[in-house]
C-alpha positions as CSV (number, residue, x, y, z in Angstrom):
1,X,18.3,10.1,13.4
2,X,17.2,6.4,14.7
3,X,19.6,3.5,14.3
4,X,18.4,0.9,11.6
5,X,17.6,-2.3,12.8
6,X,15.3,-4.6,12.2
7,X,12.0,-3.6,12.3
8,X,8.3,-5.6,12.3
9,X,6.8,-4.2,9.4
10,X,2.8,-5.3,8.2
11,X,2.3,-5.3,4.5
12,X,-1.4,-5.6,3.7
13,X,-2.3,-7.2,-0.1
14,X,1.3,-8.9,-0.2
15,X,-0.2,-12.0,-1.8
16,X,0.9,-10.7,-5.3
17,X,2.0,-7.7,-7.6
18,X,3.2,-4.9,-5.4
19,X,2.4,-6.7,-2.3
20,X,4.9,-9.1,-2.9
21,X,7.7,-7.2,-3.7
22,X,7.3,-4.4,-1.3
23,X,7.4,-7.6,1.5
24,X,10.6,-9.0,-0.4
25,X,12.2,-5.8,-0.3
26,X,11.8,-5.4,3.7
27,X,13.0,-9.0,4.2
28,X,16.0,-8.3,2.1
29,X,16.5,-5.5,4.3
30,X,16.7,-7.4,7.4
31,X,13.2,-7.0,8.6
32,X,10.3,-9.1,9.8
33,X,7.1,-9.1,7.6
34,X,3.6,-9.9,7.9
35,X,2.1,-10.8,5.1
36,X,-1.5,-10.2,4.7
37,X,-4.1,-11.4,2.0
38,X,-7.4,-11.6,1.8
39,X,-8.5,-14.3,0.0
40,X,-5.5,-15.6,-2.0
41,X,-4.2,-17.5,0.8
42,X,-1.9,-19.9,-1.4
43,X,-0.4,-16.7,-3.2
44,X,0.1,-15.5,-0.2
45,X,1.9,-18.2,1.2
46,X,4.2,-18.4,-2.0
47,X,4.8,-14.8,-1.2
48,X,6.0,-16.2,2.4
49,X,8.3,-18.8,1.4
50,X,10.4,-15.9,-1.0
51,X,11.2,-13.8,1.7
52,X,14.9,-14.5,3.1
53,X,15.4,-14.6,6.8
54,X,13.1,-15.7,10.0
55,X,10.6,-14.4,11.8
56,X,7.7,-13.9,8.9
57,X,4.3,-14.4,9.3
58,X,1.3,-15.1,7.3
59,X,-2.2,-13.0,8.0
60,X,-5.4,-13.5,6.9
61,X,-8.5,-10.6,6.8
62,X,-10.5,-8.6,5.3
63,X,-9.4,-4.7,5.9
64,X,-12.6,-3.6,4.8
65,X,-14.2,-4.6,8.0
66,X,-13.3,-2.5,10.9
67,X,-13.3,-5.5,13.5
68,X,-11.1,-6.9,11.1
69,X,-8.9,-4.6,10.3
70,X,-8.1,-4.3,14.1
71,X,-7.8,-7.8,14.3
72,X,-4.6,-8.1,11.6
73,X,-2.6,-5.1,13.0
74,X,-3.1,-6.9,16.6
75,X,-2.1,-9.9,15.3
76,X,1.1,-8.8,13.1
77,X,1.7,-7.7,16.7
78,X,1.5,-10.5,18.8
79,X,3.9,-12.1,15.6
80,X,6.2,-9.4,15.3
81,X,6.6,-7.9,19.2
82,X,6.2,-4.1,17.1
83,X,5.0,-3.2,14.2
84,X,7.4,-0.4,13.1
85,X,6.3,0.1,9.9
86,X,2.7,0.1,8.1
87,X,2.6,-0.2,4.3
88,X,-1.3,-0.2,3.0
89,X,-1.3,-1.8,-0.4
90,X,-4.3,-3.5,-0.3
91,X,-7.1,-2.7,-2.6
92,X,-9.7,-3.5,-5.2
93,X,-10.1,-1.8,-8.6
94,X,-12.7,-3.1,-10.5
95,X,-14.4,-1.5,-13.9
96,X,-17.7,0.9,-14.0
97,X,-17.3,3.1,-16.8
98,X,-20.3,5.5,-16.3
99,X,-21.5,5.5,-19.4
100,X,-22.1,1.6,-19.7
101,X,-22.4,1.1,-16.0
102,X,-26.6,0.7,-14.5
103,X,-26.9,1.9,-11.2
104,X,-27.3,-0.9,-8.7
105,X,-23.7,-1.9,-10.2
106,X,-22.7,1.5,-10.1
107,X,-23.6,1.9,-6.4
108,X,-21.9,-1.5,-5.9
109,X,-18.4,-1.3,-6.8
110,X,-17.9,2.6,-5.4
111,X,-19.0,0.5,-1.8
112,X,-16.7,-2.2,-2.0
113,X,-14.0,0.2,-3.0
114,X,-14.6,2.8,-0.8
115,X,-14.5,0.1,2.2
116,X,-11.3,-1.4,0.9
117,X,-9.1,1.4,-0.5
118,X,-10.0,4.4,1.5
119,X,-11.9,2.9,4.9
120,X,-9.6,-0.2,5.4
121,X,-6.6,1.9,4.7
122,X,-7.7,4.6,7.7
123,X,-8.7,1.9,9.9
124,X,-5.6,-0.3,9.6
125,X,-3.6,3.0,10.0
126,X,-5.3,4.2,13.0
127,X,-4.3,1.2,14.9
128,X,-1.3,0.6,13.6
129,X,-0.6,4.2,14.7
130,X,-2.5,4.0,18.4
131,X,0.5,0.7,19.1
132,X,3.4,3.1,17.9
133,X,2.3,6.1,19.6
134,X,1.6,4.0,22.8
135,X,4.9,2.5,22.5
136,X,7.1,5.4,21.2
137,X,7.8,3.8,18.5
138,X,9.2,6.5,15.8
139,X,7.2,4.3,13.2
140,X,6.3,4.9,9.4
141,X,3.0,4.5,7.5
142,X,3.2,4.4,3.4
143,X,0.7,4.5,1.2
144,X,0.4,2.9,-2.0
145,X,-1.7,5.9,-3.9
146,X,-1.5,5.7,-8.0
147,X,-1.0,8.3,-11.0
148,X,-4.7,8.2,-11.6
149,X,-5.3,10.2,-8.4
150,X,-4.2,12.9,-10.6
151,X,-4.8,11.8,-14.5
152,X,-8.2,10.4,-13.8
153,X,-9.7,6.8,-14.1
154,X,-12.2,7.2,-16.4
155,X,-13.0,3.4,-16.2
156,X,-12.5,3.0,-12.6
157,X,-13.7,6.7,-11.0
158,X,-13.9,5.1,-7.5
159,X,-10.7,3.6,-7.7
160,X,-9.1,7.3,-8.8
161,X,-11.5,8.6,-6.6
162,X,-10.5,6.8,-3.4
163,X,-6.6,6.7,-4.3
164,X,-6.8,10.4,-4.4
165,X,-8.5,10.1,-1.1
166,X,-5.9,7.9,0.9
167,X,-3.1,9.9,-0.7
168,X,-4.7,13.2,1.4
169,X,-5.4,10.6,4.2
170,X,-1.7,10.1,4.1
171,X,-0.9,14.2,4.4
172,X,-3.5,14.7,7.0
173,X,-1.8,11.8,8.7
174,X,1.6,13.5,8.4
175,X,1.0,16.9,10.7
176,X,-0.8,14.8,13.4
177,X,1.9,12.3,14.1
178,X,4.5,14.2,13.4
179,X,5.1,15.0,17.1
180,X,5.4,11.4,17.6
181,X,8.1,10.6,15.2
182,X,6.0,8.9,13.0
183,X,6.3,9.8,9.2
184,X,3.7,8.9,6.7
185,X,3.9,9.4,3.0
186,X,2.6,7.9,-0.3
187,X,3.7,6.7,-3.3
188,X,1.7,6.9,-6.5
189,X,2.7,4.4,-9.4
190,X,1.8,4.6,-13.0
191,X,1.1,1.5,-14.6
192,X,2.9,-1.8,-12.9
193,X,3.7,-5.0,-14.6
194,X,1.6,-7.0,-12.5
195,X,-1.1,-10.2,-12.8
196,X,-3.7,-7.4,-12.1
197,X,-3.4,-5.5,-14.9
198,X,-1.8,-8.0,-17.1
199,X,-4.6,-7.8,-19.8
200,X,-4.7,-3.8,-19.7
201,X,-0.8,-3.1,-20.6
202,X,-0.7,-2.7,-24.3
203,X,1.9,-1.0,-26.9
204,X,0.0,2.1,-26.3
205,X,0.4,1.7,-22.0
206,X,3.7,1.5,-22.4
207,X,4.3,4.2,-24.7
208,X,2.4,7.0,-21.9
209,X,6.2,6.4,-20.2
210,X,9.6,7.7,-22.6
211,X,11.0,4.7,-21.2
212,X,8.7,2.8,-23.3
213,X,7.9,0.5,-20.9
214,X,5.8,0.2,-17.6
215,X,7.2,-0.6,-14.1
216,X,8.8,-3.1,-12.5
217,X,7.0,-4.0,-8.8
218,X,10.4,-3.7,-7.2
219,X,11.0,-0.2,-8.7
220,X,7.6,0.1,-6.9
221,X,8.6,-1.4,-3.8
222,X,12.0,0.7,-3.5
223,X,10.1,3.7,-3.5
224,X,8.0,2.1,-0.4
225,X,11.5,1.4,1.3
226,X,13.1,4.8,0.9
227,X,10.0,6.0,2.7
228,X,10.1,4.1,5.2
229,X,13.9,4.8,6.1
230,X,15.2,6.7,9.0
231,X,16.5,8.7,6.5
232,X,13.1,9.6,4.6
233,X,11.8,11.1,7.8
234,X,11.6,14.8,6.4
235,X,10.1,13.2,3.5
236,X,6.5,13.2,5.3
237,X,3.5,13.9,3.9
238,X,5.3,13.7,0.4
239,X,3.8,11.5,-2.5
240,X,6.0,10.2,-4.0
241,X,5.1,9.6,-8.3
242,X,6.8,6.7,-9.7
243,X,4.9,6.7,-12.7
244,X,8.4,6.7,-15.2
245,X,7.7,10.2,-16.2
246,X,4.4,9.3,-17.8
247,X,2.2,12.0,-16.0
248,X,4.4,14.6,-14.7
249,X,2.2,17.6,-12.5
């Protein structure tokens, strides 16, 4: 088993939510983090200034182009020296309930979503995985799935849809860089107490879970960490539900 030590580790979408605490939790640990955002620079930035220790960094792209997402890993690179670890949280999850949805719309938001949750999260891992396989690094990739892979998003279908979709990204990913040392799993939350979804957790949200309550983002974030462990290394290609027993399968 590799020695801990502290590792460069990219976290794209940190500006916020799970983003933010999954980056706080690595610094804690001792590590380097780049932060990335997209367009919520000053979030971001606050995100930045929580993180204990030196030698963070701040990126900004969009991971749903494919320039782009080559640019930030080479850039959390050039910051870091390595990028050991790889957590893709970014993504976009916007409503289109079929029923009450026209078509152009429709056809819309399953593009931007598609390019964000399920394109940018195979391009960013690709070459985040081409630097550790060049460098023999014994690296980790998570992937921040959700419950609704499973339980269906009725009023987001391509976010479900696409979640579902990185989560067997994340599998596939598992048998082919296995020989490298490099593990790759997901984990799948259930609702999070987060600015995102703010509006969305109700009395009835929080009773889906027998805790009676939704997550915390640094329960969230503790499940990313464990993954991406030494010690979690014959956890690959597992997805990991941290949904508080509110969808169990």
């Amino acid at each position: 088993m590799e020695k801990q030590t502290s590792r460069g580790v990219l976290v794209t979408g940190a500006s916020r939510g799970i983003g933010r605490a999954i980056a706080k939790a690595f610094a804690d640990n001792g590590d380097r983090v780049a932060v990335h955002y997209s367009s919520r620079r000053a979030e971001a930035e606050r995100t930045l200034s929580e993180l204990v220790g030196a030698g963070h960094v701040l990126i900004g792209g969009d991971v749903s182009d494919a320039d782009e997402a080559a640019r930030i890993v080479d850039e959390a690179i050039a910051a870091l020296g390595q990028v050991h670890v790889l957590v893709n949280n970014a993504a976009v999850n916007l409503p289109h309930p079929l029923p009450s949805t026209d078509y152009k719309e429709w056809q819309r938001v399953w593009r931007q979503t598609v390019d964000v949750n399920l394109l940018g999260t195979a391009n960013v891992s690709y070459c985040a995985a081409r630097h550790m396989i060049d460098n023999a690094l014994p690296g980790r990739i998570v992937n921040i799935g959700s419950r609704g892979a499973f339980r269906g998003e009725p009023d987001h279908p391509a976010y479900g849809a696409t979640k579902a979709a990185a989560q067997a990204l994340s599998q596939s990913l598992a048998v082919s860089l296995a020989p490298y040392g490099i593990g790759v799993a997901s984990v799948a939350p259930g609702f999070v107490a987060t600015e995102r979804v703010a509006d969305r957790v109700t009395d009835a949200v929080r009773a889906q879970s027998p805790f009676g309550r939704v997550a915390d983002p640094a329960e969230i974030a503790a499940a990313v960490r464990y993954l991406a462990s030494p010690e979690a290394i014959w956890s690959s290609g597992t997805v990991l539900d941290a949904n508080g027993a509110s969808y169990l399968r």
